[in-house]
PAMINU-634848 format. One record per atom (N, C-alpha, C): x, y negated, z negated; atom name. Coordinates in nm, 3 decimals, m for minus. Each point is the difference from the previous one (the first is absolute). Example, Ala and Ser with C-alpha at 12.3 -4.5 7.8 and 13.67 -1.06 7.14 Angstrom:
PAMINU-634848
<site u="1.319" v="0.569" w="m0.780" mipa="N"/>
<site u="m0.089" v="m0.119" w="0.000" mipa="CA"/>
<site u="0.090" v="m0.120" w="0.000" mipa="C"/>
<site u="m0.035" v="m0.105" w="0.072" mipa="N"/>
<site u="0.082" v="m0.119" w="m0.006" mipa="CA"/>
<site u="m0.077" v="m0.109" w="m0.073" mipa="C"/>
end
This chain:
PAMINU-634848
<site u="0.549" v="4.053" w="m12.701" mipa="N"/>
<site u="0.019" v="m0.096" w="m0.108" mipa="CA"/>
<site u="0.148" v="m0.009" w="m0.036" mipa="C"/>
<site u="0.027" v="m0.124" w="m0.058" mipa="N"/>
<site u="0.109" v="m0.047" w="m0.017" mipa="CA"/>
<site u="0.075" v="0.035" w="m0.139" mipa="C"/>
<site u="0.085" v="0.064" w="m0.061" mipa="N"/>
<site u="0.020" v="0.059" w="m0.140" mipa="CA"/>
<site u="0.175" v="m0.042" w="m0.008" mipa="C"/>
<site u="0.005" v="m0.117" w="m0.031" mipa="N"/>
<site u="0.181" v="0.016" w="m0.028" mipa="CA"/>
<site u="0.069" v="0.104" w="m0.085" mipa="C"/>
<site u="0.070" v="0.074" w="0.008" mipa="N"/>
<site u="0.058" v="0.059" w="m0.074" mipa="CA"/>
<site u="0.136" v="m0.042" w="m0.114" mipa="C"/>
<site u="0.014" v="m0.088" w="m0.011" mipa="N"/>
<site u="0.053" v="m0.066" w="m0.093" mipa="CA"/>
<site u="m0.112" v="m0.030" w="m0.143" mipa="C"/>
<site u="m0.103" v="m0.044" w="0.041" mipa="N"/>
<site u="m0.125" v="m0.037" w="m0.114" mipa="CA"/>
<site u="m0.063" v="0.098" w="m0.038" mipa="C"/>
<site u="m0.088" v="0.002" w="m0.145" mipa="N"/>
<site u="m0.058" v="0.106" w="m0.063" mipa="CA"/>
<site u="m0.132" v="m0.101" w="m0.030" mipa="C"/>
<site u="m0.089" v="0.153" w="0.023" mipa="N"/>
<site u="m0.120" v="m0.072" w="0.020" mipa="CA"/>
<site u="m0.119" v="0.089" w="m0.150" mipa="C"/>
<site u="m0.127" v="m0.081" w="m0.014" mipa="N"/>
<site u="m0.049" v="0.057" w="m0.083" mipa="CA"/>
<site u="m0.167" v="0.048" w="0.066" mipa="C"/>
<site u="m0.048" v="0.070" w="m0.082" mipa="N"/>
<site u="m0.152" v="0.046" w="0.038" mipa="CA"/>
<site u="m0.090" v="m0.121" w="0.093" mipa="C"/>
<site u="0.026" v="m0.101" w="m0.128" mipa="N"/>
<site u="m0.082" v="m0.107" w="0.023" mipa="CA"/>
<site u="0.051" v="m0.069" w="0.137" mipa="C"/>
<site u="0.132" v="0.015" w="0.130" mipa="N"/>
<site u="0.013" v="m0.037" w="0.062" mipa="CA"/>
<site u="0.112" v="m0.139" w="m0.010" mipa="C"/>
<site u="0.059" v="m0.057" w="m0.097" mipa="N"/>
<site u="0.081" v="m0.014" w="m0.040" mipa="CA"/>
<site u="0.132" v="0.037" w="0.071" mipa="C"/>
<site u="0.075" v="m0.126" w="m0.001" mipa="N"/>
<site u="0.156" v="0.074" w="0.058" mipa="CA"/>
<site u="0.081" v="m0.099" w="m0.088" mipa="C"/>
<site u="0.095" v="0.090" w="m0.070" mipa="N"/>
<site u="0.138" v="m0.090" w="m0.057" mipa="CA"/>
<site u="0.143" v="0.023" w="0.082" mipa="C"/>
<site u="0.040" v="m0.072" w="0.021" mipa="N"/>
<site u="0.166" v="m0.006" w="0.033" mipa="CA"/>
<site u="0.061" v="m0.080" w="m0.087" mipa="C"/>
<site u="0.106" v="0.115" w="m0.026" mipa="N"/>
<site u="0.081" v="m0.043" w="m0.157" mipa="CA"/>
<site u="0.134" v="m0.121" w="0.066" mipa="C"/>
<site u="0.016" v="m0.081" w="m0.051" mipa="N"/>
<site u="0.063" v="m0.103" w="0.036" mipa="CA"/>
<site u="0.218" v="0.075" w="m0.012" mipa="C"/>
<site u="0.094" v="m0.044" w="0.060" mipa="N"/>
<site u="0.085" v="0.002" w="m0.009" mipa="CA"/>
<site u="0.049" v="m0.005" w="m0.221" mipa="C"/>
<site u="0.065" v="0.085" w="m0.020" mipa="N"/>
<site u="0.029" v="m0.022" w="m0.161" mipa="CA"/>
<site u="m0.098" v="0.121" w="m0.067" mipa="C"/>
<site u="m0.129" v="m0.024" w="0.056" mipa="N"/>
<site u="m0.087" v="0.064" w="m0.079" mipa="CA"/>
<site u="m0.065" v="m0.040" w="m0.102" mipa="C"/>
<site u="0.038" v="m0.187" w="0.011" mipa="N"/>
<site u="m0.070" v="m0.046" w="m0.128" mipa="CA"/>
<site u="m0.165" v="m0.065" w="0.029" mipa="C"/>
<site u="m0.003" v="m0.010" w="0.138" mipa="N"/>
<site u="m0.125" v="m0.033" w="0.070" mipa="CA"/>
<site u="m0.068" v="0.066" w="0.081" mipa="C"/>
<site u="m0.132" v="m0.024" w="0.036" mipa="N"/>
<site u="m0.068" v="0.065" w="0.103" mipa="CA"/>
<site u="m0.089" v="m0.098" w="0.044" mipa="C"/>
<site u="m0.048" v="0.101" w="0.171" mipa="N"/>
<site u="m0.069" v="m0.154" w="0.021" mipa="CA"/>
<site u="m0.112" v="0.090" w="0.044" mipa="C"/>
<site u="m0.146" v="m0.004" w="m0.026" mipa="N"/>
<site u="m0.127" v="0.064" w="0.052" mipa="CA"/>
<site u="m0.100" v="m0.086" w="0.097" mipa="C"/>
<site u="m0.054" v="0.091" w="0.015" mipa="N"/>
<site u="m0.065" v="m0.079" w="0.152" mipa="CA"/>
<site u="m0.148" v="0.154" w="m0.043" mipa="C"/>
<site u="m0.092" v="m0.012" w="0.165" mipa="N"/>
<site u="m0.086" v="0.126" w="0.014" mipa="CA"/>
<site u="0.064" v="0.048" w="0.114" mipa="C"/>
<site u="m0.060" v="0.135" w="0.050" mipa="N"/>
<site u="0.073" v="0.081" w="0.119" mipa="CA"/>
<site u="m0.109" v="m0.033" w="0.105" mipa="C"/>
<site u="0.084" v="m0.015" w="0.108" mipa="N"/>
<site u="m0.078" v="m0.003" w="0.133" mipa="CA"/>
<site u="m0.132" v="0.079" w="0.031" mipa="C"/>
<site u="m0.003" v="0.111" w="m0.065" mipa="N"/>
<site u="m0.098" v="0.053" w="m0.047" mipa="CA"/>
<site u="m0.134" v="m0.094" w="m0.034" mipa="C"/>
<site u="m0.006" v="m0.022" w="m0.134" mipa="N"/>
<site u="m0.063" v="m0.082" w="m0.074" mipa="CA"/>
<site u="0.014" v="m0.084" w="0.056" mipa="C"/>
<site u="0.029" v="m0.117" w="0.096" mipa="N"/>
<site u="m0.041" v="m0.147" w="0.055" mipa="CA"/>
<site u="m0.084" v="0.059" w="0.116" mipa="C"/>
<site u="0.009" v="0.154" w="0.090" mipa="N"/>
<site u="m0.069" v="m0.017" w="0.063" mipa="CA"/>
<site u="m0.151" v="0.037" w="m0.029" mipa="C"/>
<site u="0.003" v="0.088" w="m0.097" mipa="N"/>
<site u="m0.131" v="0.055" w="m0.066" mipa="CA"/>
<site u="m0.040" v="m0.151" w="m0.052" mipa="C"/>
<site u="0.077" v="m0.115" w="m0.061" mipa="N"/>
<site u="m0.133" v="m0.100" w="m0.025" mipa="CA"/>
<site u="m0.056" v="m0.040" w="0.079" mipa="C"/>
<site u="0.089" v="m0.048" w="0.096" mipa="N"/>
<site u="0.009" v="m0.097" w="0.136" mipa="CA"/>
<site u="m0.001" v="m0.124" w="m0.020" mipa="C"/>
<site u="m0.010" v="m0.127" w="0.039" mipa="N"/>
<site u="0.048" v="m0.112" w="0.018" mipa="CA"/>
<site u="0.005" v="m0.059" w="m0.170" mipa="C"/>
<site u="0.116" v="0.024" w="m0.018" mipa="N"/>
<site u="0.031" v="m0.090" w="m0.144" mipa="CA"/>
<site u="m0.010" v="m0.172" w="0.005" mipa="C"/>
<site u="m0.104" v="m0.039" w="m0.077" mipa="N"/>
<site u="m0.020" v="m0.121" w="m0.008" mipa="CA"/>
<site u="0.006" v="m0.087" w="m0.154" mipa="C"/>
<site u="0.040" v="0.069" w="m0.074" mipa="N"/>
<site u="0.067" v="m0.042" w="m0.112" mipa="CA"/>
<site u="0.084" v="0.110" w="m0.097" mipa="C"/>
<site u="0.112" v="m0.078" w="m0.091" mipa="N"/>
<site u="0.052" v="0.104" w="m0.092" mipa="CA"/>
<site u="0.014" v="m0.089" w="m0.083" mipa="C"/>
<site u="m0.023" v="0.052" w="m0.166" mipa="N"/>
<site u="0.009" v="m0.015" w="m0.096" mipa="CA"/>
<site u="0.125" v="0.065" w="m0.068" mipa="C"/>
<site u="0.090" v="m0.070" w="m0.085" mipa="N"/>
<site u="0.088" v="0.108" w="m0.073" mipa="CA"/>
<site u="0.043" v="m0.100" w="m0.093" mipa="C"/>
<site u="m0.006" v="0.104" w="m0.120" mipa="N"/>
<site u="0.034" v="m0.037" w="m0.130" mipa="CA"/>
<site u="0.126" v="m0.122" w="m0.003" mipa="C"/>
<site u="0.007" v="m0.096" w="m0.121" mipa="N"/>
<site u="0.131" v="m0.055" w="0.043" mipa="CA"/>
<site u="0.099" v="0.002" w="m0.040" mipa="C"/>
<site u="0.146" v="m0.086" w="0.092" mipa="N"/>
<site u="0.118" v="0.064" w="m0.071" mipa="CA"/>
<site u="0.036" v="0.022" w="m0.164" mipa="C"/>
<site u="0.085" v="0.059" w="m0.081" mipa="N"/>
<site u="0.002" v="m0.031" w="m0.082" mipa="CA"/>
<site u="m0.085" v="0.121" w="m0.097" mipa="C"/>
<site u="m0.118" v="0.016" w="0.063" mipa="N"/>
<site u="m0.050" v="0.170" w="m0.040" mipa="CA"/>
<site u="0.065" v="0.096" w="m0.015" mipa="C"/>
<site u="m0.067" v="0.079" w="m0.111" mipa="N"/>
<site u="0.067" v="0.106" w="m0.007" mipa="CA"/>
<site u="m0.097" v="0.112" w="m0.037" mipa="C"/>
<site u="m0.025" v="0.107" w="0.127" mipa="N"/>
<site u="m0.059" v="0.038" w="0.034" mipa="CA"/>
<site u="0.001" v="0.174" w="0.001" mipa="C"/>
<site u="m0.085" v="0.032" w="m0.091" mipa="N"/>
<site u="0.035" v="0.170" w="m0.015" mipa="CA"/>
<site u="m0.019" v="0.138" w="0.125" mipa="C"/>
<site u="0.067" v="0.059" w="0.012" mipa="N"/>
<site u="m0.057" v="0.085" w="0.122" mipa="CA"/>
<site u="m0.122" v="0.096" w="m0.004" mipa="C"/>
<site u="m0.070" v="m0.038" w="0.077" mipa="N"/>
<site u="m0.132" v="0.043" w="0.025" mipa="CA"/>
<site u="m0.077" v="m0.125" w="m0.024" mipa="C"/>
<site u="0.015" v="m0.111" w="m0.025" mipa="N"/>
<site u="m0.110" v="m0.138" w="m0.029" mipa="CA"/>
<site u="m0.020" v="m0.026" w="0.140" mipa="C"/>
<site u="m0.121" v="m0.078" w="m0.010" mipa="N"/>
<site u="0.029" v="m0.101" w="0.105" mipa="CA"/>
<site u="0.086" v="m0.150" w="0.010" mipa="C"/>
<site u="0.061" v="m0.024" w="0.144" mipa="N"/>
<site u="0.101" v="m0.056" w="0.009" mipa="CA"/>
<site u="m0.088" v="m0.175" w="0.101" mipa="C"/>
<site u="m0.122" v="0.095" w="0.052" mipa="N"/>
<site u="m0.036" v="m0.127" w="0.072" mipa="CA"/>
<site u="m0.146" v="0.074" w="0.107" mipa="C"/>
<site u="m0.011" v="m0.085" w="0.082" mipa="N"/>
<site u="m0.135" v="0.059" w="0.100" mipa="CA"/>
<site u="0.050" v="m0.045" w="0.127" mipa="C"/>
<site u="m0.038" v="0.069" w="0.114" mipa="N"/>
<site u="0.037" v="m0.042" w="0.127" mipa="CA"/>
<site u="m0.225" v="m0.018" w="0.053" mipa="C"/>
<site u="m0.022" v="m0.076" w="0.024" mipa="N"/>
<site u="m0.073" v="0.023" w="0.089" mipa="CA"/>
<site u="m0.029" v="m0.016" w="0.147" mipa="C"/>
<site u="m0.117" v="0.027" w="0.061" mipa="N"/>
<site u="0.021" v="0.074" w="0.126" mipa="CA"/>
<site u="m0.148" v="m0.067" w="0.058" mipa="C"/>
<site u="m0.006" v="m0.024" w="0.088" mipa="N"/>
<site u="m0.141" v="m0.017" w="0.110" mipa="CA"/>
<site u="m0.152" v="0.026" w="m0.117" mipa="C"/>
<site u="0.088" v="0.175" w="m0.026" mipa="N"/>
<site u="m0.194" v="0.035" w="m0.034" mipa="CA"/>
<site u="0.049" v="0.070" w="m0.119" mipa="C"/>
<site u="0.118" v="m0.011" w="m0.061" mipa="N"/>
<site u="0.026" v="0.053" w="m0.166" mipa="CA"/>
<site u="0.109" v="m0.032" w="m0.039" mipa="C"/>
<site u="m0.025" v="0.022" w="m0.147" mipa="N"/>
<site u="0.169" v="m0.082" w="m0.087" mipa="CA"/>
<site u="0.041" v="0.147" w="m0.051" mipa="C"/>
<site u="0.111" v="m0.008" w="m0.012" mipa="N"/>
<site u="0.081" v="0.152" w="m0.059" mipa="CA"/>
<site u="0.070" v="m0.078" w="m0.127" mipa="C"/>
<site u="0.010" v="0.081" w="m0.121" mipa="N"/>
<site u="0.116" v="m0.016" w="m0.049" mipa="CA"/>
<site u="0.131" v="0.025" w="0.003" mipa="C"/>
<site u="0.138" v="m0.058" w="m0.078" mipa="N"/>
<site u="0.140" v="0.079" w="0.027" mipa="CA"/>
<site u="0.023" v="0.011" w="m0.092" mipa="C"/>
<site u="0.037" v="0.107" w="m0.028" mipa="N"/>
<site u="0.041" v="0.106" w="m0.077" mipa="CA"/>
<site u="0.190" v="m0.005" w="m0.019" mipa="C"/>
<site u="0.027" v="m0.017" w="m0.131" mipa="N"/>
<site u="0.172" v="m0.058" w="m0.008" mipa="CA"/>
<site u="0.078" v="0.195" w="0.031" mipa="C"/>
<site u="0.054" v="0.044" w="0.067" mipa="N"/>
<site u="0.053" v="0.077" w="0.002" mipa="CA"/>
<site u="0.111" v="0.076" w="m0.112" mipa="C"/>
<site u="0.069" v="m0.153" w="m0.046" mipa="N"/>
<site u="0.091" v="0.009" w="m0.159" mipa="CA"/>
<site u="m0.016" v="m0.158" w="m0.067" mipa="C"/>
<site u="0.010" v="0.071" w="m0.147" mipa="N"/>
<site u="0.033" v="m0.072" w="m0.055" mipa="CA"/>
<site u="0.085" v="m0.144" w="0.024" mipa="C"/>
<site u="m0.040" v="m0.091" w="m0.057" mipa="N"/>
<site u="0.101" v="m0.113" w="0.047" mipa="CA"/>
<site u="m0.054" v="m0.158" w="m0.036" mipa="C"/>
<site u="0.092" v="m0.067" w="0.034" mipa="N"/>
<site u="m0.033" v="m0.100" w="m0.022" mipa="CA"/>
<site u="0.016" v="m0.114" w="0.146" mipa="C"/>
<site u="m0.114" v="m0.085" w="0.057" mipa="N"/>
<site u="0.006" v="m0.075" w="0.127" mipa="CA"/>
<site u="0.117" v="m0.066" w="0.000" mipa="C"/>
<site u="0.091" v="m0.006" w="0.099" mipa="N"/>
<site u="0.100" v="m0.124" w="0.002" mipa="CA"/>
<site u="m0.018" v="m0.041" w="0.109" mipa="C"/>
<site u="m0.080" v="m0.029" w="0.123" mipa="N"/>
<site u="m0.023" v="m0.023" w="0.116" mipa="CA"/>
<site u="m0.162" v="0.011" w="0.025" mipa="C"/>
<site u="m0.067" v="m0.103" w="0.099" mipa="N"/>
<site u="m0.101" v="0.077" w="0.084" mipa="CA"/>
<site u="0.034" v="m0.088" w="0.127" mipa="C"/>
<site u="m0.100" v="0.082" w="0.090" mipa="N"/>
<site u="0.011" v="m0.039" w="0.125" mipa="CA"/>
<site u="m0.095" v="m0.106" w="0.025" mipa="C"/>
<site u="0.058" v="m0.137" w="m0.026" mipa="N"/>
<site u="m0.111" v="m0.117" w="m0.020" mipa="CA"/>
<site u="0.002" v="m0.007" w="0.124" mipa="C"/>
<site u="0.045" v="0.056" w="0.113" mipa="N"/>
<site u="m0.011" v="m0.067" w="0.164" mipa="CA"/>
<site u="m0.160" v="0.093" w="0.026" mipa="C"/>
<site u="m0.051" v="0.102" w="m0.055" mipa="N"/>
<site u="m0.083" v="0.082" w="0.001" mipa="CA"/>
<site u="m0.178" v="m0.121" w="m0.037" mipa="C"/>
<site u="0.053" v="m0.106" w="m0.063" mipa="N"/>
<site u="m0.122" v="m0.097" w="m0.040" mipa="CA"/>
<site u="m0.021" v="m0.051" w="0.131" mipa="C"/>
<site u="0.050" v="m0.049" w="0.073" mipa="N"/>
<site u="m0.051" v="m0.068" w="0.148" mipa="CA"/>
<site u="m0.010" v="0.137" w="0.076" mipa="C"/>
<site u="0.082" v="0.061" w="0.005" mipa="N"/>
<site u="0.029" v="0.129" w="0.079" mipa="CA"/>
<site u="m0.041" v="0.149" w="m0.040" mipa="C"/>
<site u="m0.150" v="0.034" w="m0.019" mipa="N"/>
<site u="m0.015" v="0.129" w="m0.047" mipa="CA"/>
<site u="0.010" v="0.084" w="0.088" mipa="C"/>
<site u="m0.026" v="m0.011" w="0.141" mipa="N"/>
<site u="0.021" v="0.089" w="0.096" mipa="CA"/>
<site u="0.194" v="0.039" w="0.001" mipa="C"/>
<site u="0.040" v="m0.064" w="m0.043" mipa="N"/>
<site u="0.162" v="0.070" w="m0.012" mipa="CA"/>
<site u="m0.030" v="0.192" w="m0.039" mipa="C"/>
<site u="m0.060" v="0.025" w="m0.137" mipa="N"/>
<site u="m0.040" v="0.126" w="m0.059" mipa="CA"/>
<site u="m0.030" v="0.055" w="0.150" mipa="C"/>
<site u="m0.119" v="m0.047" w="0.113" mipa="N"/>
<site u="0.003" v="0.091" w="0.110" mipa="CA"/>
<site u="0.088" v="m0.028" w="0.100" mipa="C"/>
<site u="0.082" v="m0.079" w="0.053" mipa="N"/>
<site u="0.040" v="0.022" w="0.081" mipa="CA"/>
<site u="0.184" v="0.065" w="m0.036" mipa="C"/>
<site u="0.028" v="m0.014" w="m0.137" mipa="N"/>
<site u="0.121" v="0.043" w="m0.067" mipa="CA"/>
<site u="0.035" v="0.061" w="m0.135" mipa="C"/>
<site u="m0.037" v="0.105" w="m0.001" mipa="N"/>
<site u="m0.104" v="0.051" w="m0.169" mipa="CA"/>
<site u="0.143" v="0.073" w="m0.060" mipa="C"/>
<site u="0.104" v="0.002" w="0.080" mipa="N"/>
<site u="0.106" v="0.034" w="m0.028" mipa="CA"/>
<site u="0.150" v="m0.084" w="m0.045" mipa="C"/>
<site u="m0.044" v="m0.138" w="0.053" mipa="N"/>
<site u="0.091" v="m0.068" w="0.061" mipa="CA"/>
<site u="m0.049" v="m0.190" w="m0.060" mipa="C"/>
<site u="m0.045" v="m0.085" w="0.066" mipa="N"/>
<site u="m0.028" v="m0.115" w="m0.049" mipa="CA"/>
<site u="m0.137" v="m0.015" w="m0.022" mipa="C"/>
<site u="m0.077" v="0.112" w="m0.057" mipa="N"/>
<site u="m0.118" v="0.071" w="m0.077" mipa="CA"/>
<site u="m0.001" v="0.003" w="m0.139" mipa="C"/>
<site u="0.165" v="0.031" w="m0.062" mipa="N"/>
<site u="0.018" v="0.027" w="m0.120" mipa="CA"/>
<site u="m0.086" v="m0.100" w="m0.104" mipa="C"/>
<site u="m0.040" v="0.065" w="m0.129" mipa="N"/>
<site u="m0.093" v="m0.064" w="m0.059" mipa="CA"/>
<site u="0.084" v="m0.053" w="m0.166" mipa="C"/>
<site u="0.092" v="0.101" w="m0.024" mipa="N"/>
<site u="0.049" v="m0.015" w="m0.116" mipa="CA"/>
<site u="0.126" v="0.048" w="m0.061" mipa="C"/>
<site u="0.078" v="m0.101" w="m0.086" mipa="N"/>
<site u="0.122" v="0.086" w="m0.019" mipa="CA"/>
<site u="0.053" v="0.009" w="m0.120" mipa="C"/>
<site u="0.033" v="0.059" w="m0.054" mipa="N"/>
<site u="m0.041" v="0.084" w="m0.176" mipa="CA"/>
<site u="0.185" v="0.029" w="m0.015" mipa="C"/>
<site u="0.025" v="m0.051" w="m0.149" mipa="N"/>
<site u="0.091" v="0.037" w="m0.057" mipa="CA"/>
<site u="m0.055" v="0.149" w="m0.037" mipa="C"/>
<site u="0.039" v="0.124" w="0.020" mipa="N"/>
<site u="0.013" v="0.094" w="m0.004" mipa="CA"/>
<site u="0.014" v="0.061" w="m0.182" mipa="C"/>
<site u="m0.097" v="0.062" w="m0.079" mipa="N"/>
<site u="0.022" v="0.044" w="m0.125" mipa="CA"/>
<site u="0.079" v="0.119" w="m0.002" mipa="C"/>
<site u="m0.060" v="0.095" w="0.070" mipa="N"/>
<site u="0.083" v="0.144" w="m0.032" mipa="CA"/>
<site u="0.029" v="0.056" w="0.149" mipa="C"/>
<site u="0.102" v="m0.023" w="0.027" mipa="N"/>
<site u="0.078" v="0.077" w="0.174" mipa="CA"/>
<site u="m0.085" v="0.141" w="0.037" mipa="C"/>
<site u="m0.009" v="0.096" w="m0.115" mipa="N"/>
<site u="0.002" v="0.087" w="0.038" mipa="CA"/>
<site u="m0.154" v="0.034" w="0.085" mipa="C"/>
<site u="m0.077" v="m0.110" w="m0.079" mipa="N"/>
<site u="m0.130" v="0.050" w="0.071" mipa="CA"/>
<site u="m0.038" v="m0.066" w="0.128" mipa="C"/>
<site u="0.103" v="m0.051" w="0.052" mipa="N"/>
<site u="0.043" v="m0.004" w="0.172" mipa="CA"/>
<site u="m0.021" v="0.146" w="0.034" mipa="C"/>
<site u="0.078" v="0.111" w="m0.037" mipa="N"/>
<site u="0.003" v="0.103" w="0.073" mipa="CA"/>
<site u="m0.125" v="0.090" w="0.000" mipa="C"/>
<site u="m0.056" v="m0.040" w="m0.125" mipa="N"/>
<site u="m0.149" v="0.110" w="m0.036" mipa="CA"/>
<site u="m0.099" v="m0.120" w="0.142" mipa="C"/>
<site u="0.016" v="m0.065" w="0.047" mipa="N"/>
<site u="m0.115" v="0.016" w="0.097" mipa="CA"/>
<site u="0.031" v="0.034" w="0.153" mipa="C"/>
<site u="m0.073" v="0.024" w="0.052" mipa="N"/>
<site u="m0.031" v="0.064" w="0.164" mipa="CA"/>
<site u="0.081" v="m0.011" w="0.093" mipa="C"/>
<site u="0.084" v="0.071" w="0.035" mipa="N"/>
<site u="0.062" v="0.003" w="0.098" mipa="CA"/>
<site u="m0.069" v="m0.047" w="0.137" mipa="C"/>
<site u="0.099" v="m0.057" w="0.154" mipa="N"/>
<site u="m0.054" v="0.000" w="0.109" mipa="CA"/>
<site u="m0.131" v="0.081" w="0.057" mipa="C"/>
<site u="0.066" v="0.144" w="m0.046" mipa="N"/>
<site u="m0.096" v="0.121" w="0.054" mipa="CA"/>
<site u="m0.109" v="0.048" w="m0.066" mipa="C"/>
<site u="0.052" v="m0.050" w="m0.149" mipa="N"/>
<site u="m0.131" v="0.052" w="m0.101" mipa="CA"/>
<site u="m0.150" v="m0.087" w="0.046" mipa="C"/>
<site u="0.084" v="m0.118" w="m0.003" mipa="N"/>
<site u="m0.113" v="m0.085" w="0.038" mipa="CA"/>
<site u="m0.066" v="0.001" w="0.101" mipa="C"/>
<site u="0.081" v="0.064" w="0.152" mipa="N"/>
<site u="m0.090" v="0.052" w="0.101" mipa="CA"/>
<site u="m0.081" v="0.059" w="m0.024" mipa="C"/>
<site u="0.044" v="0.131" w="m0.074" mipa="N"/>
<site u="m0.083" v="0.067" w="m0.022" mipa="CA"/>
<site u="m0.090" v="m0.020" w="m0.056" mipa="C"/>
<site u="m0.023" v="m0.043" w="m0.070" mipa="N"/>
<site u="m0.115" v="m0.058" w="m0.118" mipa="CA"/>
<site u="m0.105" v="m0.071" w="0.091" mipa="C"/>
<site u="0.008" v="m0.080" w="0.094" mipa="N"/>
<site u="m0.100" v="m0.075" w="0.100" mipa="CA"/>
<site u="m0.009" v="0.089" w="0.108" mipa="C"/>
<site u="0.064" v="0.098" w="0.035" mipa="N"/>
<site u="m0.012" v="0.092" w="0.127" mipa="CA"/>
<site u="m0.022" v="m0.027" w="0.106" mipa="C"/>
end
């Protein structure tokens, strides 16, 4: 499995990469999680302009044979989504890292970038 080490990831499978400045981030799910749904055929996500507490839900991805929720990693407020994701839900599987991304959040408090999961923690955690 694929784990950038630049991004921090959460329980729920979740990945943020903190934007240049540190005043943004942009979240997506981990390669992980797109392959455990399998074929993503729709996503839902809250809209811009939200402002969205960490631990809420942020939106639903669903899948062939189940819908998951997403889980906001931090605090924040939407300034972006990935509207190419409405025609294109298979982006989440074929780029869950990359032109997958689901959302991108003015950033409330920096620091709780660092309180989540490292590359390896998160290996570990799925084993």
């Amino acid at each position: 499995m694929d784990f950038p080490k630049d991004l921090r990831y959460t329980k729920e499978h979740e990945w943020v990469r903190m934007e240049e400045g540190g005043q943004t981030a942009v979240i997506g799910i981990t390669n992980f999680a797109q392959s455990e749904l399998g074929d993503i055929v729709y996503v839902e996500l809250e809209a811009e302009g939200s402002y969205i507490e960490k631990d809420a839900v942020f939106g639903t991805v669903e899948a062939v044979k189940t819908v998951s929720e997403l889980y906001m990693p931090l605090s924040g407020r939407i300034v972006a989504i990935n509207e190419e994701l409405d025609q294109n839900p298979e982006l989440v599987n074929a780029s869950p890292y990359d032109k997958g991304w689901m959302i991108r959040i003015e950033v409330q408090d920096k620091a709780s970038f660092e309180a989540l999961l490292t590359a390896g923690d998160y290996a570990a955690l799925i084993g």
